[in-house]
N, C-alpha and C positions, 0 to 999 in steps of 0.2 A: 617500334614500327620499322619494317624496311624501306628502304632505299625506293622511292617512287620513281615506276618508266615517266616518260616524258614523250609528249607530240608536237609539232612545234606551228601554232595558227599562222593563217595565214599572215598577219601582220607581222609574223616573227619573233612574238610572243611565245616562250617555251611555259604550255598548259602541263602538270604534274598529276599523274593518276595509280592509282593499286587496281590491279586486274586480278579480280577471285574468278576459280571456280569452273564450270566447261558447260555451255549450251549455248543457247541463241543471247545475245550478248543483250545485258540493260544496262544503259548509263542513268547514275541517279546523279539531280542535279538541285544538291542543297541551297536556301535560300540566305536573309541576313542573316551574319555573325555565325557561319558554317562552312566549313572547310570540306575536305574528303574524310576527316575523322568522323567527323559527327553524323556522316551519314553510312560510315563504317557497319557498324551491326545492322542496317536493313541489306547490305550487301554480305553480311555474317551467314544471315538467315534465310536469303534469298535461294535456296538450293535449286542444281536444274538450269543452271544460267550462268550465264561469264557478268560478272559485276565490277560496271567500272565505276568506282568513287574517284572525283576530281578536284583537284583544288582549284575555284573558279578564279580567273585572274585578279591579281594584286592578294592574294592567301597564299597560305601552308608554304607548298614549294614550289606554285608558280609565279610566273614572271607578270608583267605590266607595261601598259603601254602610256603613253600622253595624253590624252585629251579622249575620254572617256566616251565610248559610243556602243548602244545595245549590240549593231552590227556584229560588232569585233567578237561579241561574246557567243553568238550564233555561230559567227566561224571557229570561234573555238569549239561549240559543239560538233559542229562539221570534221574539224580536223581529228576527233574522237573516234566522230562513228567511221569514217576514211579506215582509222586504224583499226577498227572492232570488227572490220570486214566489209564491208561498205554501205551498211544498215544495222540498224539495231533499236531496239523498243529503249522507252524513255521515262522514267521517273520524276516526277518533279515538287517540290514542299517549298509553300509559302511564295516569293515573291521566284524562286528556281521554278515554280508551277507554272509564271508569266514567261518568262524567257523561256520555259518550255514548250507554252503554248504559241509562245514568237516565232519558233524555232520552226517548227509545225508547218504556220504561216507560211514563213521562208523557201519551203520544198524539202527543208532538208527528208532524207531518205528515214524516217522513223516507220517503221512496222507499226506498233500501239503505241499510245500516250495516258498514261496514268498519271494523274496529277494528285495534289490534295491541297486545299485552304488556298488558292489565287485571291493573294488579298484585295478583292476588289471590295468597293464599298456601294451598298447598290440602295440601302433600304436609311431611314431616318433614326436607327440604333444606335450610333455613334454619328461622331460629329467628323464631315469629311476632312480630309486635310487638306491642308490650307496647299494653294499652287506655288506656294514661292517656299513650299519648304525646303526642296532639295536646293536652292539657293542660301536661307541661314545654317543647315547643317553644314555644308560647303564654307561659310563664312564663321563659322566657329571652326572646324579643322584648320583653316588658314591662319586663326589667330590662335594654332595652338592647344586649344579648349576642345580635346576628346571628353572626356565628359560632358561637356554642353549639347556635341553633338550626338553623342548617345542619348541621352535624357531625351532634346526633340525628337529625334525618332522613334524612342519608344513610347513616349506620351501624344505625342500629336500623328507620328506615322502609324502606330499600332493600336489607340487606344488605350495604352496601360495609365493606371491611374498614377498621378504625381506620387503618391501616400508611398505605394507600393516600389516606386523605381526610386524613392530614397529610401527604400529601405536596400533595396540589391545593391546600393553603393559599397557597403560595408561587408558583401558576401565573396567570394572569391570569382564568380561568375563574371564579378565587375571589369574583373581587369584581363578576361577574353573580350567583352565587348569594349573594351576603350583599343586595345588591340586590332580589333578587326574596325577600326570605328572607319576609317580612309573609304572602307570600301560603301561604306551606308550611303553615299549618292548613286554609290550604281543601280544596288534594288532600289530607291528611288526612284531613278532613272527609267527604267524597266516596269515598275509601277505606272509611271507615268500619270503628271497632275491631278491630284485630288481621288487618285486608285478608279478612276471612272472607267466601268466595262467598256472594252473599245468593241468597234463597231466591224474589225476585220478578223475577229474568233468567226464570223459566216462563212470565213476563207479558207476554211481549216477540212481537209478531208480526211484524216487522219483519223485511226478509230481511235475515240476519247474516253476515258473515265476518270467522271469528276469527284471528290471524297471531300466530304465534309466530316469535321467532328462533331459525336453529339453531343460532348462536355464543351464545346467552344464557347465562346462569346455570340451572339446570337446575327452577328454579321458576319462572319465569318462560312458559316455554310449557306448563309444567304447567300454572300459571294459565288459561293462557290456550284450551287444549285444554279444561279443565274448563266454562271460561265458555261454547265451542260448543257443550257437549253438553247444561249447562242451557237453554239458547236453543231454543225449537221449533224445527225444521230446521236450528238455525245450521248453520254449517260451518267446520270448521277448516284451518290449512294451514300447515304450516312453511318458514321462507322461508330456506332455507341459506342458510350464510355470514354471517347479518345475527346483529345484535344488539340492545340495547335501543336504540340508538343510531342506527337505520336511518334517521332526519331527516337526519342525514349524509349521508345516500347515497338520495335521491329517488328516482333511475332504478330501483334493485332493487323497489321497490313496484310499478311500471308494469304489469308484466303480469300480475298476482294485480288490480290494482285496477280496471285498464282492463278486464277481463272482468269480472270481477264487476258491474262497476256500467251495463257495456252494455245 
């Protein structure tokens, strides 16, 4: 991979990005245990558009700051789109769908907001998570124990079953997420206690499309249906066949994203 430009937030944080491509520019902004690779091939495939993938702060090749706040990372997207021209449409997956919709919030200058799976939890299909989680994952990375703090995140912040996160220990997968584990309080964070829909998506005038998958876990486009209906106009739309996973598979987004954002 080349040499990623770099923009520097406003806390002086230098954010690292790859700029594909030529039209109205979209930043895609990956969620947990995803860098600007992993959201590489929907910037592959996105033709028609200047594709900026990012490495969210504390990843890949940008920088970090001290004492952790949603803020900082808004103005990191800010100091993006500054550089993209001084607006630009916005992508976002998984817990990057929240901070996208934060973002939103914020004022910043977004043309369209396509989201997909804002892991909110809204329905009695999974068991919410607990509010003090992003305190023991926090207290497991302190003492050390990236592993610990993966496993909580992914069994108590995602719903993945115990059974099946001991089985990923032993898969190569494992040792990106003990990797990126540092950064698992920020989507936390950003989540915010127990992923409960907050109440200022009403805030939002941004035109929205909200994506659920229809292979998900069955809270998951719950979430996600509920986040278009809090959104003035959003609009929802279930994307068969996909799952939370659809970075996997870039082309299935094409025609949901490519209209929308026409």
């Amino acid at each position: 991979m080349t040499e990623p430009a770099t923009v520097t937030s406003a806390d002086g944080t230098t954010i690292a990005f790859d700029r594909r491509g030529s039209g109205a520019p979209v930043i895609l902004v990956g969620g947990a245990f995803n860098d600007r690779t992993t959201v590489a091939g929907l910037a592959e495939v996105l033709d028609g558009y200047t594709t900026i993938a990012y490495d969210r702060r504390g990843r890949g090749g940008s920088g970090d700051a001290g004492e952790y706040r949603v803020e900082r990372e808004v103005e990191d997207l800010a100091a993006l789109i500054e550089r993209a021209g001084g607006s630009a449409h916005v992508f976002g997956h998984s817990s990057g769908a929240i901070l996208a919709l934060t973002a939103a919030r914020h004022g910043l200058p977004i043309g369209r907001l396509a989201v997909y799976e804002p892991p909110f939890v809204v329905d009695d299909s999974r068991p919410r998570p607990a509010d003090d989680l992003v305190d023991r994952v926090r207290a497991a990375l302190d003492a050390g124990d990236r592993d610990e703090a993966v496993t909580l995140f992914l069994v108590e912040g995602t719903d993945t079953p115990a059974e099946v996160v001991a089985g990923m220990k032993s898969a190569p997968v494992w040792g990106w997420f003990t990797g990126l584990a540092h950064t698992l309080p920020y989507d936390l964070t950003i989540c915010g206690p127990g992923n409960r829909l907050p109440g200022w998506l009403g805030e939002i005038t941004v035109p929205t499309l909200v994506i659920g998958g229809g292979a998900s876990p069955a809270w998951m486009p719950a979430g996600a249906r509920a986040a278009a209906e809090a959104v003035p106009g959003g609009v929802y739309h279930t994307l068969e066949g996909q799952a939370h996973g659809v970075l996997q598979h870039p082309k299935t987004l094409l025609p949901l994203l490519t209209d929308f954002l026409a």
